[in-house]
N, CA, C and O atoms as a GROMACS GRO file, in nm:
protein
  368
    1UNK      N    1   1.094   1.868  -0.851
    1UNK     CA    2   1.097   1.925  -0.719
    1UNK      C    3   1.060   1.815  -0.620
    1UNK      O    4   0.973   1.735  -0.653
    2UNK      N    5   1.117   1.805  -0.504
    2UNK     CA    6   1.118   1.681  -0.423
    2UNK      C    7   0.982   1.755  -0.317
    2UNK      O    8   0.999   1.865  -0.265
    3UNK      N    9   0.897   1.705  -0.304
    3UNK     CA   10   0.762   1.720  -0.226
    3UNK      C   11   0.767   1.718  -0.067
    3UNK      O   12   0.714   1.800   0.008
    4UNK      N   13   0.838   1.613  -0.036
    4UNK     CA   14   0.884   1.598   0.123
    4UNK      C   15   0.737   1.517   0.185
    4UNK      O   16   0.719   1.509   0.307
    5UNK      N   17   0.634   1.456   0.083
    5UNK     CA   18   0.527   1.426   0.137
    5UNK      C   19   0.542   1.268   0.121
    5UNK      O   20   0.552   1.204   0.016
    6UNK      N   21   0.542   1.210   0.296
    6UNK     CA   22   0.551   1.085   0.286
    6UNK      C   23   0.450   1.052   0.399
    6UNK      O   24   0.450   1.134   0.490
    7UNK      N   25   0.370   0.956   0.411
    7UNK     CA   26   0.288   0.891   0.492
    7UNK      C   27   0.338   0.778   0.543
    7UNK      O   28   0.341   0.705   0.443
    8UNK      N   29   0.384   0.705   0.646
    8UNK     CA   30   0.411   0.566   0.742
    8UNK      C   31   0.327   0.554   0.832
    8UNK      O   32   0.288   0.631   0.920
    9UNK      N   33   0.289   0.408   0.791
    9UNK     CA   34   0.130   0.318   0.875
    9UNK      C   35   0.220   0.221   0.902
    9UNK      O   36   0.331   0.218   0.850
   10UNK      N   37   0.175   0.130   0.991
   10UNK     CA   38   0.210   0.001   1.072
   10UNK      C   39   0.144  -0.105   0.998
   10UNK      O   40   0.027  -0.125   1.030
   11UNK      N   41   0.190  -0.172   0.914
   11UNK     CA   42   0.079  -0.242   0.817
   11UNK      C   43   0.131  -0.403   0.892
   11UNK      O   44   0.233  -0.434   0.954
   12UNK      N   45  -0.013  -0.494   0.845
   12UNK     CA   46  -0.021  -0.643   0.917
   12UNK      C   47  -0.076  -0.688   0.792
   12UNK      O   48  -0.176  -0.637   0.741
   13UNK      N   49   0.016  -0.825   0.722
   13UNK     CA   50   0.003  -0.889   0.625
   13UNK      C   51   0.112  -0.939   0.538
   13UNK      O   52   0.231  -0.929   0.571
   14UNK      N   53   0.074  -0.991   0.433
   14UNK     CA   54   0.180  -1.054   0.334
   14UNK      C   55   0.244  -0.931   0.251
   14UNK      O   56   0.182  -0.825   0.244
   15UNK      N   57   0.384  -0.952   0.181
   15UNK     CA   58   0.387  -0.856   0.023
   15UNK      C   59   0.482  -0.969  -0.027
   15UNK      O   60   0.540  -1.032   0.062
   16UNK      N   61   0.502  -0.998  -0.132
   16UNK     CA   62   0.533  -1.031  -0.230
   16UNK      C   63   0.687  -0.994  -0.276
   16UNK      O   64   0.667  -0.943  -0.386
   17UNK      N   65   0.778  -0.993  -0.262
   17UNK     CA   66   0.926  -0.978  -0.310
   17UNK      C   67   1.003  -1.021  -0.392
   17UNK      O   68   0.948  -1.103  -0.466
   18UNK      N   69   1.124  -0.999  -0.417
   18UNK     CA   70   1.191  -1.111  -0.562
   18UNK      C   71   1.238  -1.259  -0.481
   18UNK      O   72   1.281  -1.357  -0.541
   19UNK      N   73   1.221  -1.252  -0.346
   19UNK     CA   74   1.268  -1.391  -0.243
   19UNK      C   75   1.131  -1.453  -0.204
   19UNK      O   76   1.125  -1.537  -0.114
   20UNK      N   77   1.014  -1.411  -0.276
   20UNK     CA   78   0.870  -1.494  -0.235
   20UNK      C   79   0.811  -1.378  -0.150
   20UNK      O   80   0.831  -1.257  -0.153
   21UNK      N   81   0.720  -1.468  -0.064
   21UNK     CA   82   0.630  -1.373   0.043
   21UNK      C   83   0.695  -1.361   0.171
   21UNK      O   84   0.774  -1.447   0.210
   22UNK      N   85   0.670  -1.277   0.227
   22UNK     CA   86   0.726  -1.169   0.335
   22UNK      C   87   0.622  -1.165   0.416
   22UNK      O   88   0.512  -1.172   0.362
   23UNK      N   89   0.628  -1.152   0.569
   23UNK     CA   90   0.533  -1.050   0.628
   23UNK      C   91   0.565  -0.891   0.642
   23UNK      O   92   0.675  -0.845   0.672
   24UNK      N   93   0.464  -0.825   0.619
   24UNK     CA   94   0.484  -0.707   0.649
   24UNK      C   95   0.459  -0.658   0.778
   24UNK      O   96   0.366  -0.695   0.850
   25UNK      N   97   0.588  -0.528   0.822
   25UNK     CA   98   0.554  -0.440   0.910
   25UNK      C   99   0.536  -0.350   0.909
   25UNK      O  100   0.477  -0.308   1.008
   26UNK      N  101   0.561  -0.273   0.823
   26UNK     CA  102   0.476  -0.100   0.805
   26UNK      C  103   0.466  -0.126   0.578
   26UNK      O  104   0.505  -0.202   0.489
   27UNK      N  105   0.397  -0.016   0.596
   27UNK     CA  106   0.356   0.099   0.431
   27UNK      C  107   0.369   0.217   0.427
   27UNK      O  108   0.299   0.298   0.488
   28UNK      N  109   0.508   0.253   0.319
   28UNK     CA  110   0.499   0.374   0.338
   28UNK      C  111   0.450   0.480   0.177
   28UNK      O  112   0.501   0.452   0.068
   29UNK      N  113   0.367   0.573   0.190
   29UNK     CA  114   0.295   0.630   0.081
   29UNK      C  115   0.347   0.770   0.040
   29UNK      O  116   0.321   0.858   0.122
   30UNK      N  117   0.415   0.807  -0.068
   30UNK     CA  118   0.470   0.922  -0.064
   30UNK      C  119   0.451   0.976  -0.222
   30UNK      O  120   0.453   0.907  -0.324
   31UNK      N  121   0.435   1.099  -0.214
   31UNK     CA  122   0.444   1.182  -0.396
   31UNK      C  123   0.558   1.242  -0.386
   31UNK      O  124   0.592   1.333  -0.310
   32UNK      N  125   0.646   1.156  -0.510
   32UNK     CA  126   0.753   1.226  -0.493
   32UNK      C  127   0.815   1.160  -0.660
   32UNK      O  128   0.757   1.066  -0.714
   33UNK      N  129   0.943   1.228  -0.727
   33UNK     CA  130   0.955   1.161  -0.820
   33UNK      C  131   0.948   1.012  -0.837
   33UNK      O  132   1.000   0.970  -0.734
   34UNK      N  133   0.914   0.917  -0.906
   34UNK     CA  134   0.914   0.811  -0.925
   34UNK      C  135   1.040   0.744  -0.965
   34UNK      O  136   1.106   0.798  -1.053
   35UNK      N  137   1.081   0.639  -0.914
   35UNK     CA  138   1.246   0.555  -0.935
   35UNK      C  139   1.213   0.475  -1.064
   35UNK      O  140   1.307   0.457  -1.141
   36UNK      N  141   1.079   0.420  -1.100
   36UNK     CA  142   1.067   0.360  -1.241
   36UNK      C  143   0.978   0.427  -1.342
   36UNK      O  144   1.017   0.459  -1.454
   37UNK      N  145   0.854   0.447  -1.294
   37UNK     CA  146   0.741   0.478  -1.403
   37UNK      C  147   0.831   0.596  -1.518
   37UNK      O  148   0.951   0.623  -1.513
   38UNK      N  149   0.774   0.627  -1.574
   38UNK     CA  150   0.774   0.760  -1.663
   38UNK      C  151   0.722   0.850  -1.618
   38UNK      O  152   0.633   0.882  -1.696
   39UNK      N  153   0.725   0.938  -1.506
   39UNK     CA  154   0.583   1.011  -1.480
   39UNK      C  155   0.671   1.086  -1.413
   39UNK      O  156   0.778   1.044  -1.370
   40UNK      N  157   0.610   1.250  -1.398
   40UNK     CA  158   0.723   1.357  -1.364
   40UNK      C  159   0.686   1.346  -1.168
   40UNK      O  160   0.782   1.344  -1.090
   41UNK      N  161   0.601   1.343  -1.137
   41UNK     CA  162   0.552   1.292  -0.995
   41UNK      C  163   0.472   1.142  -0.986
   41UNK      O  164   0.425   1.089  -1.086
   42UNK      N  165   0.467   1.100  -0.890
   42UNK     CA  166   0.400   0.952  -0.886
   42UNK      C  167   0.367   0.896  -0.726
   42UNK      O  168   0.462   0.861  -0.655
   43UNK      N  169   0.249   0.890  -0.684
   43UNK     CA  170   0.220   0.805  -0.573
   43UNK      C  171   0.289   0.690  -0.562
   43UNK      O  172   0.282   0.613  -0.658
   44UNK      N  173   0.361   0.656  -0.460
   44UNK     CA  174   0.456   0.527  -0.447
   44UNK      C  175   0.415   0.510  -0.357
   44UNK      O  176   0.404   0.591  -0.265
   45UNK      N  177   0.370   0.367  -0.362
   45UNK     CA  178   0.368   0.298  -0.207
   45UNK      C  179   0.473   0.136  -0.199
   45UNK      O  180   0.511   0.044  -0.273
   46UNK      N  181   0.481   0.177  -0.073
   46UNK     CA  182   0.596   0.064  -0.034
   46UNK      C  183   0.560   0.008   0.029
   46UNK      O  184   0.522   0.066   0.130
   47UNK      N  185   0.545  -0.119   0.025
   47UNK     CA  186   0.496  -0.265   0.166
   47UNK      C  187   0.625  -0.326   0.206
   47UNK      O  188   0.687  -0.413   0.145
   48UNK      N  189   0.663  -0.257   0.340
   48UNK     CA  190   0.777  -0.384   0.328
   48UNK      C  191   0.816  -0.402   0.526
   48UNK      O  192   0.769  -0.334   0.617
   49UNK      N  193   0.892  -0.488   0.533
   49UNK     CA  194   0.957  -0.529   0.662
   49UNK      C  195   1.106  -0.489   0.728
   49UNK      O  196   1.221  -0.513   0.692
   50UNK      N  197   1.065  -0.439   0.809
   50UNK     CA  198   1.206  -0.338   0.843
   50UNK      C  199   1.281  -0.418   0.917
   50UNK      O  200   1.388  -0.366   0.949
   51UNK      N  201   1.260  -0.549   0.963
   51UNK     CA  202   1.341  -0.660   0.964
   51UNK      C  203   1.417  -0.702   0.911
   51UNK      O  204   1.530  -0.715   0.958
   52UNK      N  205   1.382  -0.741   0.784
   52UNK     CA  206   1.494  -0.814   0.703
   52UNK      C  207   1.516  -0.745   0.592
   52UNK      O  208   1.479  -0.628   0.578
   53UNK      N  209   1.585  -0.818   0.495
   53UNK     CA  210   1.711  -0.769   0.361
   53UNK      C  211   1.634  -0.656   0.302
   53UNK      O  212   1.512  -0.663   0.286
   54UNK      N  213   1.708  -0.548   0.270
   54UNK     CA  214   1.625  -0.440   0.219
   54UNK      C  215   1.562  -0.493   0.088
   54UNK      O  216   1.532  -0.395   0.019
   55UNK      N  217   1.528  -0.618   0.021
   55UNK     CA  218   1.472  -0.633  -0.083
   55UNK      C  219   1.350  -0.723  -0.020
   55UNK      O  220   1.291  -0.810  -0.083
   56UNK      N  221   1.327  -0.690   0.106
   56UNK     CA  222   1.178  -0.734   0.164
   56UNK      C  223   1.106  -0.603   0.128
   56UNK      O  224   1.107  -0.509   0.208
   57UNK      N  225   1.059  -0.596   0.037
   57UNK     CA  226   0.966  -0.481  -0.015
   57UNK      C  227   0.860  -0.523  -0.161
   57UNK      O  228   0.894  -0.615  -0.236
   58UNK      N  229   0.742  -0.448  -0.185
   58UNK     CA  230   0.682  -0.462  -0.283
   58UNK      C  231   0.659  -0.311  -0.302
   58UNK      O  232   0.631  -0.244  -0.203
   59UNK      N  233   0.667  -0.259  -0.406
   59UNK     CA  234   0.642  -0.111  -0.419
   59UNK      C  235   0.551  -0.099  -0.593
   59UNK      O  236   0.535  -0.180  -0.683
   60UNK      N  237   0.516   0.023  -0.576
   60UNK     CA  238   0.403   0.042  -0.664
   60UNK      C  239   0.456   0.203  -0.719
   60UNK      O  240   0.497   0.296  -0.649
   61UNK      N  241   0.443   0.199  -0.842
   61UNK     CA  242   0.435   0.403  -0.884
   61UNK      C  243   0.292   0.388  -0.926
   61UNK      O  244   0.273   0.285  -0.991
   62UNK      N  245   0.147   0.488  -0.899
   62UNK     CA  246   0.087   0.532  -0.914
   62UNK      C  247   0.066   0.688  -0.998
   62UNK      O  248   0.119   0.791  -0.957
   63UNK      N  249  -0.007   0.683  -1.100
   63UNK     CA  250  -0.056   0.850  -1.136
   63UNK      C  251  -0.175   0.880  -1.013
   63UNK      O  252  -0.241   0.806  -0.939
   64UNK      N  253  -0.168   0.997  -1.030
   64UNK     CA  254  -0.261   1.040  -0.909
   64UNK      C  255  -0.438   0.994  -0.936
   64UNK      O  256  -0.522   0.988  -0.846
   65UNK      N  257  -0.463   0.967  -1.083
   65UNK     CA  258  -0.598   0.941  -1.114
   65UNK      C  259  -0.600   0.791  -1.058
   65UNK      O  260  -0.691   0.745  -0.989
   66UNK      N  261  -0.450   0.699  -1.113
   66UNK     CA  262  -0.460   0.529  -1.039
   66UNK      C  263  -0.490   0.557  -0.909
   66UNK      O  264  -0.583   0.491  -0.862
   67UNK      N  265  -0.426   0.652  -0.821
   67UNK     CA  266  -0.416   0.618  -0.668
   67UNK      C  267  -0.536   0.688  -0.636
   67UNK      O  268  -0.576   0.649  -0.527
   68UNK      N  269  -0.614   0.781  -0.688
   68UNK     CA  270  -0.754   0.792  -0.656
   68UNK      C  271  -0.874   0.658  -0.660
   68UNK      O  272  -0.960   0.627  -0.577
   69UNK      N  273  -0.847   0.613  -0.760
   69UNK     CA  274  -0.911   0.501  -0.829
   69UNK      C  275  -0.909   0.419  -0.726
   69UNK      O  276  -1.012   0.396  -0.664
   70UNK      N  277  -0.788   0.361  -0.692
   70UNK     CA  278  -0.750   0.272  -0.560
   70UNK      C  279  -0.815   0.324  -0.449
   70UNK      O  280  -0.920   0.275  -0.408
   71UNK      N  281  -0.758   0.424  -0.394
   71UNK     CA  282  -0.885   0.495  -0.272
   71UNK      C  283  -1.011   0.457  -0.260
   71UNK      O  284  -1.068   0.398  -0.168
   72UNK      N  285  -1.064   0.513  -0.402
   72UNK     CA  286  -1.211   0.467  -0.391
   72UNK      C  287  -1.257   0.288  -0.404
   72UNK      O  288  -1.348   0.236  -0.340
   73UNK      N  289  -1.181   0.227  -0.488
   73UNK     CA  290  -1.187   0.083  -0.467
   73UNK      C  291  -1.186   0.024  -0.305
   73UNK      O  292  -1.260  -0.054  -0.245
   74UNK      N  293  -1.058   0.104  -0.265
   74UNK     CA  294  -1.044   0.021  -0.130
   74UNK      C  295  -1.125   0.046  -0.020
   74UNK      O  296  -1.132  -0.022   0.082
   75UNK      N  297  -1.189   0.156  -0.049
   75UNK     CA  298  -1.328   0.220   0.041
   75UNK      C  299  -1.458   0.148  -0.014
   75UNK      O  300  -1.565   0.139   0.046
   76UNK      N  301  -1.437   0.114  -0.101
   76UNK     CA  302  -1.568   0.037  -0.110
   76UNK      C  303  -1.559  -0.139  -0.024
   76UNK      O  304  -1.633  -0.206   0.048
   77UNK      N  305  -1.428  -0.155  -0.082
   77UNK     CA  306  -1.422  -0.276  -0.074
   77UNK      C  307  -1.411  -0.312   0.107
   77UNK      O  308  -1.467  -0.401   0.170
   78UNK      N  309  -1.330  -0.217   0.149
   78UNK     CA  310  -1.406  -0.199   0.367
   78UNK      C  311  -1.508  -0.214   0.396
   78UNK      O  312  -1.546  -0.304   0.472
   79UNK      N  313  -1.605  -0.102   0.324
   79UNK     CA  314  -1.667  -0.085   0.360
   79UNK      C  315  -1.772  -0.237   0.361
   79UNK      O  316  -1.833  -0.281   0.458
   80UNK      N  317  -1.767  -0.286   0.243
   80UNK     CA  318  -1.862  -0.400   0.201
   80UNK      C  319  -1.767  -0.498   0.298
   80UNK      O  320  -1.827  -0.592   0.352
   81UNK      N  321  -1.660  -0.487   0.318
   81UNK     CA  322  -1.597  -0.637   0.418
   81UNK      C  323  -1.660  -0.620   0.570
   81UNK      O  324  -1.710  -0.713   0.633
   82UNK      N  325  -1.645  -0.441   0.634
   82UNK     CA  326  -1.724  -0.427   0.762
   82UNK      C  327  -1.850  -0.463   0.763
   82UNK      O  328  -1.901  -0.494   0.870
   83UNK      N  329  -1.918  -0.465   0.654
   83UNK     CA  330  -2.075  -0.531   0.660
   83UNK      C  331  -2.070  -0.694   0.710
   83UNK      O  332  -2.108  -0.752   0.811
   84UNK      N  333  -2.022  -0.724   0.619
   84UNK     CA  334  -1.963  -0.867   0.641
   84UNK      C  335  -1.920  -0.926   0.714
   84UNK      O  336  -1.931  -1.048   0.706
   85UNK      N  337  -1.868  -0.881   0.795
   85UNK     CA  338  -1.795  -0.891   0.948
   85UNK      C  339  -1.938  -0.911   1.053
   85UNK      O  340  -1.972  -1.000   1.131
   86UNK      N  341  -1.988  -0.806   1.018
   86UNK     CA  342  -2.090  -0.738   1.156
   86UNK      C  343  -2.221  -0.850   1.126
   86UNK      O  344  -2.292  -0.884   1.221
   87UNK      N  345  -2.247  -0.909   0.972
   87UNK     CA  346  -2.339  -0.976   0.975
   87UNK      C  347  -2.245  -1.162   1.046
   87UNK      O  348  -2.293  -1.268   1.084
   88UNK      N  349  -2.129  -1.122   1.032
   88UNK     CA  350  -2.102  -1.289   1.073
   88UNK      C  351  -2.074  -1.292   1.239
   88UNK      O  352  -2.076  -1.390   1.313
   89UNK      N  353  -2.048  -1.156   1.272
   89UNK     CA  354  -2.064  -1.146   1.459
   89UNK      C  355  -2.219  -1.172   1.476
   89UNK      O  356  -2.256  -1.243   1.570
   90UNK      N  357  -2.294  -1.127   1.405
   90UNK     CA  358  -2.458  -1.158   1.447
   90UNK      C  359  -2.507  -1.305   1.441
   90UNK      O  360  -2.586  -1.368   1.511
   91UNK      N  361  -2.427  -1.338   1.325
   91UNK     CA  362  -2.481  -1.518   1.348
   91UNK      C  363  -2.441  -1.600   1.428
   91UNK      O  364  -2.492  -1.709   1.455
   92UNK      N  365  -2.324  -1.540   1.482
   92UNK     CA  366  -2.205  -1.633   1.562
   92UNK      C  367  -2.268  -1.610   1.724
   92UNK      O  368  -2.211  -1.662   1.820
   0.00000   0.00000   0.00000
C-alpha cells in the first residue's frame, strides 16, 4: 500500500553520488515501499540537488527500528555539537 508520507527540508552540505561529491539542496524522507532493500515498507531518505543530473542523489532504505536509531543518534549528536558551539562563542 503506497503511504503518501513524504517529508522535504532544504538541506546545506555534501552527498556522495556514482559522479563523486555533490552539493546538496534539499532531503527528502518518506515511508513508502522500498526500490532496493527487502523490506515490505522502508524509511528512505534522499540527499540530493535539484540542479543537476538526476543521479546527483545519495539515498538510504531504512527499517523503522534503523531510522529510530538514527533519530536518536542524530539528537544526541546536536545536541553535544550545540554545546560545543556555545562553549566556542564564549571563548571567542
Amino acid at each position: 500500500m503506497c503511504t503518501s508520507i513524504v517529508e522535504i527540508v532544504d538541506a546545506e552540505g555534501s552527498g556522495k553520488g556514482n559522479n563523486g561529491w555533490f552539493p546538496l539542496t534539499h532531503a527528502v524522507v518518506s515511508y513508502d515501499h522500498p526500490h532496493y532493500a527487502l523490506l515490505e515498507e522502508a524509511i528512505t531518505i534522499d540527499f540530493m540537488n535539484q540542479r543537476l543530473e538526476p543521479g546527483a542523489r545519495a539515498a538510504v532504505e531504512l527499517t523503522l527500528e534503523s531510522a529510530k536509531a538514527l533519530n536518536a543518534a542524530l539528537t544526541k549528536a546536536i545536541e553535544a555539537a550545540e554545546i560545543e558551539e556555545g562553549e566556542r562563542l564564549k571563548a571567542a
